[in-house]
N, C-alpha and C positions, 0 to 999 in steps of 0.2 A: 792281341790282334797282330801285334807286331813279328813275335816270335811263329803264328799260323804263315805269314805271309814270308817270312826265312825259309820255314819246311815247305812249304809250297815249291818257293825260287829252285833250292834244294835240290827237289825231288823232279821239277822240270829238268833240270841239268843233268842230273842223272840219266832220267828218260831220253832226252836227247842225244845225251853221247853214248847210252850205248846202240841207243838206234842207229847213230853214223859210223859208231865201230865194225856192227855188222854189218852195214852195205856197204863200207869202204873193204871188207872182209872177203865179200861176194862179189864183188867187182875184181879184188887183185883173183879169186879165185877164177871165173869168168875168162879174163882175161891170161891167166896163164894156161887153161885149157886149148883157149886159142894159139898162143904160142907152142905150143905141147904137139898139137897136132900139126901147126904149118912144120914142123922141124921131124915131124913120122910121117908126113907126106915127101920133103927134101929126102931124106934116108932110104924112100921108097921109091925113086928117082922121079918124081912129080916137081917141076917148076913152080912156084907160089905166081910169079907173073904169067907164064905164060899157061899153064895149066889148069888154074886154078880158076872158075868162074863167079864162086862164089862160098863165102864161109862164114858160117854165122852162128852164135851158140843159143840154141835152145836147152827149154825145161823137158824132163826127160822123165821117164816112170823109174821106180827103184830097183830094176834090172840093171838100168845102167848109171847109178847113181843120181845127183841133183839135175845136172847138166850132160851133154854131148854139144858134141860138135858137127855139126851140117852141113857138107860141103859137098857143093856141087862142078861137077870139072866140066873146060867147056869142050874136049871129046863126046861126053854123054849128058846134054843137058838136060835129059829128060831121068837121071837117076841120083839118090839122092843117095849118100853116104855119110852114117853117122860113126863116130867116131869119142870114145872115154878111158875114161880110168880103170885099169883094172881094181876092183875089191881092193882098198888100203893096199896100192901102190899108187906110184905116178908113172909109172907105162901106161902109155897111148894103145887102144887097141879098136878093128874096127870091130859096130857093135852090130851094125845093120845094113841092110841096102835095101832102099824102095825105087822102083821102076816106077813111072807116073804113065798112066795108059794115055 
């Protein structure tokens, strides 16, 4: 009984850390696309304060890998620009633009 309730503990622990490896994983990745693009919007002469209305990372189809980036400027608040990874690089590039009628 004793030695079921070790491999149990065990195999909880297991299970747990590698669940927190991968969303601690997808969080820094998340998070660097975010930075990735406010600093390809800076190089594209875009303000992150004053230009910027809004930027957010959504899930994405596998065109444009897991995530893009979603930002919206407040010039055009009514169009939406995504923003990724090129195919295994880390260059930023834009992926789309949607107008909102």
């Amino acid at each position: 009984m004793r030695k079921g309730m070790i491999s149990l503990a065990i195999f909880a622990i297991v299970i747990f850390s590698t669940i927190g490896y991968y969303s601690l994983q997808a969080y820094q990745e998340k998070n660097n696309l975010l930075t990735d693009t406010l600093e390809y919007l800076e190089e594209n002469g875009y303000d992150r304060t004053t230009d910027v209305e809004e930027i957010t990372i959504v899930q994405s189809n596998e065109a444009m890998g897991e995530h893009a980036a979603m930002v919206r400027l407040k010039e055009e608040p009514h169009t939406k620009y995504f923003y990724a990874y090129k195919k295994d690089s880390k260059e930023i590039y834009q992926v789309n633009k949607i107008t909102d009628d």
